[in-house]
N, C-alpha and C positions, 0 to 999 in steps of 0.2 A: 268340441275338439275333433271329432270324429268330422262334424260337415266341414271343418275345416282342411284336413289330410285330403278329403274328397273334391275338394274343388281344387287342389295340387293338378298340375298338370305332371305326365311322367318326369321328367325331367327335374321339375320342381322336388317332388317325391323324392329321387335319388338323391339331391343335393341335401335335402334336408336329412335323412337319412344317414350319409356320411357325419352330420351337423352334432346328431342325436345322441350317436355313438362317440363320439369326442368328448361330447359334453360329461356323457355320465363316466365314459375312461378316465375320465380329469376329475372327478369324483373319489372314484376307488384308488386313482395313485396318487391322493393327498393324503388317505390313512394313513396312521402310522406302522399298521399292521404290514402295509407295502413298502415300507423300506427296513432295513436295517438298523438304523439309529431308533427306532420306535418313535418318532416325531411326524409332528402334520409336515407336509411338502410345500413347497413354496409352489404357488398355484400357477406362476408363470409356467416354471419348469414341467408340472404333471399335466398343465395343458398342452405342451412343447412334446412330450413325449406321446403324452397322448395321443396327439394330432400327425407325430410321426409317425407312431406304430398303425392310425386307424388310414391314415396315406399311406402305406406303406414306404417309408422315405430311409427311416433307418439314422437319421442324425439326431443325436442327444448331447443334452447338455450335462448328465450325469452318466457314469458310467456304470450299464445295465447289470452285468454282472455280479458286482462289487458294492451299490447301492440299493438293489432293489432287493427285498427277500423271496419266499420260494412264491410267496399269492402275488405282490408285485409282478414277479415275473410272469408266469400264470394269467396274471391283468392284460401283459404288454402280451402277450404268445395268443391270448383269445381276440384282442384288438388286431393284431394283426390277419390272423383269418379269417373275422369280419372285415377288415379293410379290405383282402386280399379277393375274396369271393363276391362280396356285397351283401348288405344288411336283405335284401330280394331273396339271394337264396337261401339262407337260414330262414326264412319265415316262410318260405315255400315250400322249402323241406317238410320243416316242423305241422302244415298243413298237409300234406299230404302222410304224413305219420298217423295224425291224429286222424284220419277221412273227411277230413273239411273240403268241399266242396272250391275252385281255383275259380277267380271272376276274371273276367273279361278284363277287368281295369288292372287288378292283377299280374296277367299275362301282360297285358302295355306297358308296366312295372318291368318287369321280366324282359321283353326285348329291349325296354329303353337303357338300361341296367349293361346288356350284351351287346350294345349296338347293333338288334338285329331289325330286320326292315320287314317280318312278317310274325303275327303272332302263332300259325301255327307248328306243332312243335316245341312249345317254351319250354311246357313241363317235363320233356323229354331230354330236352337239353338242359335245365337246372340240375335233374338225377344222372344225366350222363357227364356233368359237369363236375358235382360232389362226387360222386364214381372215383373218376380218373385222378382228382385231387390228392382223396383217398390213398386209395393205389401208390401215385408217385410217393408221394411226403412219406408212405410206410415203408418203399425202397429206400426212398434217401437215407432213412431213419435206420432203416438194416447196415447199409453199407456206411456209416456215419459209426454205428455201435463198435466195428468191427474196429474203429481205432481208437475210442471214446470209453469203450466200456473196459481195456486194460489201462488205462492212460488214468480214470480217474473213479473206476469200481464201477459198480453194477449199476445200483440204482441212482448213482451222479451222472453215469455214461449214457444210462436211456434216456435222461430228463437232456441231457446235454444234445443228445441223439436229435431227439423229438423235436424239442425250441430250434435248433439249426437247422433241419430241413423242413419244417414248415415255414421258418422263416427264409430261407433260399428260396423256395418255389413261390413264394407271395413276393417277391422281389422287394422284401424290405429291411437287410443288411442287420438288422439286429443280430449281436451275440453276447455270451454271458461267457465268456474262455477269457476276459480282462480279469486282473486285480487290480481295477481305480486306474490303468496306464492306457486306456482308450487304442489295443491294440488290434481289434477286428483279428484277422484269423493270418496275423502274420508268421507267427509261430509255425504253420503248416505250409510257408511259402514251398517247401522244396516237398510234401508232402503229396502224392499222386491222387492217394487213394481221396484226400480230406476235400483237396482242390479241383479233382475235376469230377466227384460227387457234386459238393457247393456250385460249382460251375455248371455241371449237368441240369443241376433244379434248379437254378437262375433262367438260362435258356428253354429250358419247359414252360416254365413260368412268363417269360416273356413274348412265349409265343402267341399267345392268345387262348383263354380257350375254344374256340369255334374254329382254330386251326389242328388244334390236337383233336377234338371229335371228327373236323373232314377228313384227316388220315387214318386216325382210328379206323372209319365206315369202310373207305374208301381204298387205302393204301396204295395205290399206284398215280403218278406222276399225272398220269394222261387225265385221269378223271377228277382231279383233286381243280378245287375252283380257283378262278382267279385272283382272288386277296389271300387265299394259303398261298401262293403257287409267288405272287408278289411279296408278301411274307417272309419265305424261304428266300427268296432271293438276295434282297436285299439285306435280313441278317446275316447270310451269308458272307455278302460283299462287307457288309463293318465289320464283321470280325476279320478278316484278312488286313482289312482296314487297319483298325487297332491293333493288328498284333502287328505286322510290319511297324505302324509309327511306334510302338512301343518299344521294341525291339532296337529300330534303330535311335533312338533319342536317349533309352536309356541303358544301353548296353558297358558303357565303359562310365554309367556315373555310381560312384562310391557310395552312395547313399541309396541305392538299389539295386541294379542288375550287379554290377558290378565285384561282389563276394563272392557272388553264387558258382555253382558247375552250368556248364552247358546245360546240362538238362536244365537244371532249375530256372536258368535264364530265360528258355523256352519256356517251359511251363508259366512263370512268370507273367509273361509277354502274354501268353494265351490268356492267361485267366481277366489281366486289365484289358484286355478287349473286349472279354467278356462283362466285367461288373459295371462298366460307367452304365451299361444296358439298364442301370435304374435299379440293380442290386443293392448295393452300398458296401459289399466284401472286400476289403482291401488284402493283400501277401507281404504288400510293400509299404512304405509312409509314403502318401502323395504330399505332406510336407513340404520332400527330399525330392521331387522330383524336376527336369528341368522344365524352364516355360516353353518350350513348344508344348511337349507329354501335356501341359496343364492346357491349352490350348485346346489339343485335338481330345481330351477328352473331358474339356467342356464341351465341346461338337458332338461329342457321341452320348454326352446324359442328357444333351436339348434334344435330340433326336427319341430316345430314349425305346422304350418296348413297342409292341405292335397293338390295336384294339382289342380290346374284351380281354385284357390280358391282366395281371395284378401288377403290369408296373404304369408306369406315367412318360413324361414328354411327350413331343410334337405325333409320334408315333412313326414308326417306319413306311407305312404306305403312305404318309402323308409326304416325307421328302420323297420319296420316291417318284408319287406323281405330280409332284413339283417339279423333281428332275427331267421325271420324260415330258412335260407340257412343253420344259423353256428348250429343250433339246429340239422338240416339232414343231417349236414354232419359228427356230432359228431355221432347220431344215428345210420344213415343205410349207409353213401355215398352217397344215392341219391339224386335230385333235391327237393326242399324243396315242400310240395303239401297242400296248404289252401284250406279250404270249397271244397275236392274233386275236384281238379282246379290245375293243375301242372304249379309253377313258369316258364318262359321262363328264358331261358340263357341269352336272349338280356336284361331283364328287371333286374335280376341278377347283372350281371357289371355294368350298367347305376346303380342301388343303389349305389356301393363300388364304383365310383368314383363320384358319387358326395356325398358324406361321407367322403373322403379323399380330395374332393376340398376345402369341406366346415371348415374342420381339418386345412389345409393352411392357408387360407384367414383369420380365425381367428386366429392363431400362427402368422401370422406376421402383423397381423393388430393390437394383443394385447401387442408384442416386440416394433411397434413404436409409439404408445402411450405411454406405461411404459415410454421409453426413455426419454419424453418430457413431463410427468407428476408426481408430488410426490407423486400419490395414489397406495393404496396398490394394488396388484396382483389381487385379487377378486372383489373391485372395479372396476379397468378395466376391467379386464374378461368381465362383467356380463356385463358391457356397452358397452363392441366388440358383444356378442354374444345378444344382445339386437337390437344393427343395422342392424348384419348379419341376424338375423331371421324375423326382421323387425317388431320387438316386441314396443319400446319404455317403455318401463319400464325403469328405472333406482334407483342408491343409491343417487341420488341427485347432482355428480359431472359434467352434462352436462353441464349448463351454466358458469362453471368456466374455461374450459377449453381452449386451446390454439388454435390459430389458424391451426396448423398445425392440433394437433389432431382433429378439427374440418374436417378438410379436410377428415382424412384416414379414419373417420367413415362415410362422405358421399360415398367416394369410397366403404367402405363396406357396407353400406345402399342400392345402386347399386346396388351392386352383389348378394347380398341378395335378393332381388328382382325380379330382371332378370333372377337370376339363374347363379350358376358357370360356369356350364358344356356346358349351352348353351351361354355366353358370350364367354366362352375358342373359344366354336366352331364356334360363327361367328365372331373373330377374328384371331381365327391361321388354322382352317380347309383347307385343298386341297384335291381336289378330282381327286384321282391315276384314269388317262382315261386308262394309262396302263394294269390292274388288274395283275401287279405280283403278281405271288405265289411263296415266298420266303420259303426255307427248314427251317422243324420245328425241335427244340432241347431241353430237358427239362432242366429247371435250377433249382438250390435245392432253397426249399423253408422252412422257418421256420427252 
C-alpha cells in the first residue's frame, strides 16, 4: 500500500485523498448513532452528504439539522474542515506536532494542494494557513454567539455558533437552524449582525488562502502580488455584479425582495451576490425567484471562489484572464497585460481549458439528469452548476430526486472540487520521456 501512495503523483495524491475522506464520511453517516431515528442511512444519501460536506457544496438530500443527531453533525462539521483545508494540512500539521521530520514529496503534496509553483515555504504556509483559519472561524463564532446564544441558550448557541462559522468560511453552506423545512438561514434575512457575519466568512473564505497571508505580510496595495491584486478585483467587480442584478430582478417580486424594508431589500441583494460565490446560504428561497436572478446566478456559482481557496468553480482569475485575453486580442493582438504585469501563455490556456472542462462536465451532467427527471431545464441547470461550483444553493428539487441523479451530482460535486483539469490529468496524463518534436501546421479557425 504504502509503494503504492508513493508512486502517486501530487495531483493524484490529492485526488485520492479527497477520495478517502468521502469514503469513510459515508461510513460514519450510515450509523445509526448519526441520525436521529437510530437506523442505518440509506448509503446513497450518506455518500451524498458526505461527498457534499467533504466538497464543500452544501446540498443535501436530508435536512441536517432535523435528521442528523449531535456526532452526525460533528461527522458533517469535521468533513467539512477536512474538505475545506485539505486532507495535506491536517497531516502536516499533526507531523509537525508530533516532530516528524517533512519530506520533500510531502512538501510537492503541500504546493500541489495550494496551487503553489515552488516548494519553499510550504510548511510555513500550512501553520500560517491553520493560523488564520483558526482565528477567523473563532470571530465568526464570537460574533455568531452574540445572537445564537440568547436565541437558543448557551451550550445550543456555541454548538450553533461553531457548525455556522466553520461552515461559512469553508464555503460549504451547511446549517442546522431547519426543523425538516430545508430553510438555510432565511430566518435571519433582515438580520445584520447574522448576515453579514455569514457573509464576511464566505468572502474570507473564498478568497484564497495565499491571498489572506499576501495581505496578512504585506498590507499595502502597492506590494501585494498580482493574482491577490487580480483576486480583489475581480470579487470586487461580481459582487457589484450581483447585487445590482439582484436588486434589480428582484426588487418588486413577492416572493422575495418584495415584503421586506429598504434596508433588508439591500441587505438582501448584498448578501446573494455574495453566496452563489460557492457558499450555499440562502436569506431568500431561490425557488421564488425570477428566471433572469436564476440565470445570472448560475453565472456567478460557475464562476465561483478564487484558488487555494475552500470554495470550487471555474475560479475568478480564470474568467478574468479569459476576459482580459479576448478583450487584447480584439484590441491590439497582443497578450492580455493587468495591473502592468503581462499574462503568461502557460496561465492563458490552463484558463480555456479549464472553461471548456467545466462547459463539459456541466452539458452532460445536466443531459443526464434531465433524462431521469420531470424538472424543467433551469431547474436542473442551476442544480448541476450548483455541485460543479460547489455552491449548494438550490430551487428546492434536491431531495426529491432519483437515485441515479443523486449519483451524477456527487460525481460532479467531485469534480468541482478537485478540479477538472487536474482530475483529467491525474487520470489520463503520460509523460513523453521521448520529447518529440512533431511538425507544426496551421488549421483554420473560426
Amino acid at each position: 500500500m504504502r509503494r503504492f501512495i508513493q508512486k502517486l503523483s501530487p495531483t493524484q495524491f490529492v485526488v485520492m485523498s479527497f477520495a478517502v475522506v468521502i469514503f469513510f464520511g459515508t461510513i460514519l453517516l450510515c450509523l445509526p448513532i448519526s441520525n436521529t431515528q437510530g437506523k442505518v442511512m440509506s448509503v446513497i444519501d450518506a455518500l451524498f452528504t458526505a461527498t457534499s460536506a467533504v466538497c464543500v457544496t452544501g446540498l443535501v438530500t436530508v435536512e441536517t439539522g432535523s435528521f442528523y443527531s449531535i456526532f452526525g453533525q460533528s461527522i458533517v462539521l469535521i468533513l467539512i474542515q477536512i474538505g475545506g483545508l485539505g486532507l495535506m494540512t491536517f497531516t502536516t500539521l499533526m507531523f509537525v506536532v508530533i516532530g516528524r521530520r517533512i519530506s520533500l514529496r510531502d512538501r510537492m503534496l503541500i504546493a500541489e494542494q495550494f496551487n503553489q509553483n515552488q516548494l519553499s515555504g510550504a510548511i510555513k504556509l500550512v501553520i500560517s494557513i491553520a493560523s488564520l483559519t483558526g482565528l477567523i472561524e473563532f470571530l465568526g463564532a464570537v460574533l455568531l454567539s452574540i445572537r445564537f446564544i440568547p436565541q437558543f441558550g448557551l451550550m445550543k448557541g456555541i454548538w450553533f455558533s461553531v457548525f455556522h462559522s466553520i461552515s461559512a468560511f469553508c464555503n460549504a453552506g451547511f446549517d442546522i437552524l431547519g426543523k425538516g423545512e430545508f430553510q438555510s438561514i432565511i430566518a435571519y434575512v433582515e438580520d445584520p449582525l447574522v448576515t453579514l457575519t455569514i457573509g464576511g466568512l464566505i468572502l474570507f473564505g473564498g478568497l484564497g488562502f495565499t491571498v489572506i497571508k499576501d495581505v496578512w505580510t504585506k498590507r499595502r496595495w502597492k506590494k501585494l502580488t498580482l493574482h491577490s491584486k487580480v483576486v480583489f478585483a475581480t470579487t470586487a467587480g461580481l459582487l457589484v455584479f450581483g447585487f445590482i442584478c439582484f436588486a434589480l430582478f428582484e426588487w418588486k417580486n413577492p416572493g422575495t425582495l418584495q415584503p421586506l424594508s429598504l434596508s433588508g431589500k439591500l441587505l438582501a441583494s448584498f448578501f446573494q451576490s455574495i453566496t452563489p460565490r460557492t457558499a450555499g446560504y440562502a436569506t431568500i428561497n431561490f425557488g421564488m425567484v425570477e428566471p433572469e436572478t436564476n440565470l445570472i446566478t448560475t453565472l456567478l456559482m460557475f464562476i465561483g471562489a478564487s484558488p487555494s481557496s475552500t470554495g470550487g468553480g471555474i475560479k475568478t482569475t480564470t474568467i478574468a484572464t479569459v476576459i482580459f485575453m479576448l478583450l487584447f486580442m480584439i484590441r491590439t493582438g497582443n497578450d492580455p497585460i493587468i495591473f502592468n504585469r503581462r499574462i503568461s501563455r502557460e496561465s492563458m490556456d490552463k484558463a480555456v481549458y479549464i472553461i471548456l472542462i467545466g462547459v463539459v462536465v456541466v452539458s452532460i451532467s445536466t443531459t443526464l439528469v434531465l433524462v431521469a427527471e420531470p424538472y424543467s431545464l433551469h431547474q436542473v441547470l442551476f442544480e448541476v452548476v450548483s455541485a460543479f461550483g460547489t455552491v449548494g444553493l438550490t430551487t428546492g428539487i434536491t431531495p426529491t430526486l432519483t437515485s441515479f441523479s443523486k449519483a451524477v451530482l456527487i460525481i460532479t460535486m467531485f469534480i468541482g472540487r478537485v478540479g477538472g483539469l487536474s482530475l483529467l490529468l491525474s487520470l489520463f496524463r503520460k509523460y513523453d520521456t521521448h520529447n518529440v518534436q512533431w511538425p507544426e501546421e496551421n488549421i483554420l479557425i473560426g
